[in-house]
C-alpha positions in Angstrom: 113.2 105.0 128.1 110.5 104.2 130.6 106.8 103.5 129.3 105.8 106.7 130.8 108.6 108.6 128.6 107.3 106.3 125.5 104.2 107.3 125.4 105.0 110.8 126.7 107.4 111.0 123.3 104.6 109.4 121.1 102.4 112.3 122.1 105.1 115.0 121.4 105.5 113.6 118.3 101.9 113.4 117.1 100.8 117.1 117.6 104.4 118.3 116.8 103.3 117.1 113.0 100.7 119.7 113.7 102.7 122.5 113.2 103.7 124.8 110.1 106.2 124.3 107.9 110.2 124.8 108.4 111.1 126.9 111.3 114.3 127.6 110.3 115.3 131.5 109.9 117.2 133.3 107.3 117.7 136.4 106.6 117.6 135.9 102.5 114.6 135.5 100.9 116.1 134.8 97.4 117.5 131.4 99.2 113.9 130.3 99.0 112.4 131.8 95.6 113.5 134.1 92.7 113.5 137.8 93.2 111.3 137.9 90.0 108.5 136.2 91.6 108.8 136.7 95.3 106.9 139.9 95.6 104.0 139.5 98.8 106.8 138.5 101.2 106.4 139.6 105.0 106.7 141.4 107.3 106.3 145.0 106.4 105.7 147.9 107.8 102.8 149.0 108.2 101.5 152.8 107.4 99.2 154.6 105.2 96.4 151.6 106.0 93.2 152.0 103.9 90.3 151.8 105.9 87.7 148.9 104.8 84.6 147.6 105.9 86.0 144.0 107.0 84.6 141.0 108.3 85.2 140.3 112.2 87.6 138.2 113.9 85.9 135.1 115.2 88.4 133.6 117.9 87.9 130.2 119.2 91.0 129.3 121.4 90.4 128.0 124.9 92.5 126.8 127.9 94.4 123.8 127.8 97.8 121.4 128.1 100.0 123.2 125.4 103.5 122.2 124.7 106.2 124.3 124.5 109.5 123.6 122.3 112.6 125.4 121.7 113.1 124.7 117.8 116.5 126.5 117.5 115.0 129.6 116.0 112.3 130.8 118.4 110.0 129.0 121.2 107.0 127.8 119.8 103.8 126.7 121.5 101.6 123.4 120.0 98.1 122.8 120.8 96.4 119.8 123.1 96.7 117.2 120.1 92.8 116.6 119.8 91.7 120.3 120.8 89.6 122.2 118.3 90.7 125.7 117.9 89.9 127.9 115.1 89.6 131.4 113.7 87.1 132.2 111.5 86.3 134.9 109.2 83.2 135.4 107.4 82.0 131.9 106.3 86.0 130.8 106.3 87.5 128.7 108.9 91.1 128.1 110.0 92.6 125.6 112.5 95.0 126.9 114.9 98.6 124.9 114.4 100.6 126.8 116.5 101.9 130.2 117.6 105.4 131.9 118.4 107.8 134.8 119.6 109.9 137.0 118.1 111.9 139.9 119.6 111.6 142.8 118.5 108.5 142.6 116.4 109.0 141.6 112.9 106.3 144.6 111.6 106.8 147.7 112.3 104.3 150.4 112.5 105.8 153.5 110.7 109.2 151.8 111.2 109.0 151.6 114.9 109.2 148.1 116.2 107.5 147.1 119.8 109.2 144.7 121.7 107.5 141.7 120.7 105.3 140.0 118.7 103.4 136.7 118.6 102.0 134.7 115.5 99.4 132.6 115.9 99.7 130.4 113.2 96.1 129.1 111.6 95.4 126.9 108.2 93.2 125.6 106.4 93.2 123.4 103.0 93.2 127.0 100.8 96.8 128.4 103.0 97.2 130.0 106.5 96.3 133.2 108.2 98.3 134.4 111.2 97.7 136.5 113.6 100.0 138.7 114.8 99.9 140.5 118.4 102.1 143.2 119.3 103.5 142.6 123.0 105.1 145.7 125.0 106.5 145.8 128.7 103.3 147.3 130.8 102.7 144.6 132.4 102.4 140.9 133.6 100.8 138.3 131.6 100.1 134.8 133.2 100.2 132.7 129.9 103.6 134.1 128.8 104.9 134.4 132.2 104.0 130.4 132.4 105.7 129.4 128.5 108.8 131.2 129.9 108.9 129.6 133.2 109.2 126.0 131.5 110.6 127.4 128.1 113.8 124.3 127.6 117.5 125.6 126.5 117.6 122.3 124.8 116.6 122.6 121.0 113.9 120.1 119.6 111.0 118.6 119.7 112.0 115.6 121.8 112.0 118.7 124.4 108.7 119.7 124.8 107.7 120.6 128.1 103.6 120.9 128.8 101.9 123.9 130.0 98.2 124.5 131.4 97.8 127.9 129.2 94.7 129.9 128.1 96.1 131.7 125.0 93.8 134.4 125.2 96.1 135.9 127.5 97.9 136.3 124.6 95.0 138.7 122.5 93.5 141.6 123.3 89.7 141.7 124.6 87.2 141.0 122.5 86.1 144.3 121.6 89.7 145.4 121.0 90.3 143.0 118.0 90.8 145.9 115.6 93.6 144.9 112.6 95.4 145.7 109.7 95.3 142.9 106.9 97.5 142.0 103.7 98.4 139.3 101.6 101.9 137.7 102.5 104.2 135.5 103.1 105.6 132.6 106.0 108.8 135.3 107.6 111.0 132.0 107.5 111.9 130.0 104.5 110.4 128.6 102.7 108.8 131.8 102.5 106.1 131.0 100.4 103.2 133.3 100.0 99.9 132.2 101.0 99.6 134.3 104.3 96.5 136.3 105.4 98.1 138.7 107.6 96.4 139.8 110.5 97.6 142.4 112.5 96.0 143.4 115.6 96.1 147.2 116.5 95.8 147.1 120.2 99.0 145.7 122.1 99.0 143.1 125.1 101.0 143.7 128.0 103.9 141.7 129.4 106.5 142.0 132.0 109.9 142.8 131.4 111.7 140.0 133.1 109.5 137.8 130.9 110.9 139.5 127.9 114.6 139.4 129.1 114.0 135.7 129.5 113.0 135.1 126.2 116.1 137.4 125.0 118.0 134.7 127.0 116.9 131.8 124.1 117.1 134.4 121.2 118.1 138.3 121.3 116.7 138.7 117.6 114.7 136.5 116.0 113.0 138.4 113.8 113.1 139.3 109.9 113.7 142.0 108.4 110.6 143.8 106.9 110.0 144.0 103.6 108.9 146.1 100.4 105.5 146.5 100.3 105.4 146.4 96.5 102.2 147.1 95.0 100.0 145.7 98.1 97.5 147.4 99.8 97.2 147.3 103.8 93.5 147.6 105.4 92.3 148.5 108.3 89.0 147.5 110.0 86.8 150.1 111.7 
């Protein structure tokens, strides 16, 4: 390996410890925890939301070199190692880690799935919230029409490929940032369950080819949902 590929793999693997967690996917939850105890686990579907009075979504995410990994389970976009991104809401603030694909969605909205969804994954020292974007086939979308154009077959990290992205592509307007919100879980072991959901209501457009191209990496990558137990779901106004 050249110098160039060195230092190119040094950077990979510095922002790649970044990221959230095991990516792996199962399908059983019980592999992870107890059935006694595992009782906030996600996704769900969501129906018969509450309406709240809830704080705003304050996205910070801006343009950048991203890089994109196929991690054997779904393709998952990293941030420029010494970007600050965050989500805040109210007076707490989350870093963004990372975000992701799955197809179909993994929730469902009165049990009907949209094609896709994205999770942008944010933490901070008290757990994570994600964000999850539905994504339908009404239209092109540069920043997922560029991840899929450089998107490797090869599996790991030592794959990353970099991408000039703005991931706002990837969220609604501004003042379209409406959402549903529960307490969850991570939808791939270990499961644990220290998720702030949040779901936005208003979808963002994609082209079909771009969503046959992912299919080409992974036809279903997403979990099951699961029982809502005795949660609530709320919605914002």
């Amino acid at each position: 390996m050249n110098r160039q590929g060195i230092s190119r793999a040094a950077s990979i693997a510095a922002v790649i410890a970044f990221s959230i967690g095991s990516s792996a996917f199962a399908s059983d939850p019980e592999s992870a925890c107890q059935p006694t105890n595992c009782t906030q686990q996600s996704p769900v579907d969501i129906t018969g939301a509450i309406a709240a009075k809830l704080e705003p979504l304050v996205i910070d995410y801006s343009a950048g070199d991203f890089l994109v990994y196929n991690d054997g389970h779904t393709i998952k976009v990293l941030p420029p190692k010494n970007a600050i991104m965050t989500l805040r809401i109210g007076t707490t603030v989350y870093a963004l880690k990372q975000f992701h694909f799955h197809h179909e969605s993994e929730h469902t909205i009165d049990r009907v799935a949209k094609p896709m969804e994205v999770h942008f994954v944010n933490e901070n020292a008290g757990g994570a919230a994600v964000i999850g974007v539905f994504l339908d086939s009404s239209g092109k979308n540069a920043a997922f029409n560029a991840i899929m154009r450089v998107a490797p077959q090869q599996i790991g990290p030592e794959h990353a490929v970099p991408v000039h992205i703005d991931p706002n592509r990837l969220l609604p307007p501004r003042d379209h940032r409406r959402y549903w919100t529960y307490m969850g879980s991570l939808t791939t072991p270990p499961f644990d369950e220290v998720v702030r959901w949040l779901v936005l209501r208003t979808p963002v457009a994609v082209s079909d080819g771009d969503i046959e191209k992912f299919k080409t990496f992974y036809e279903n990558d997403a979990r099951p949902v699961r029982p809502i137990e005795r949660r609530f779901i709320l919605s914002s106004p």
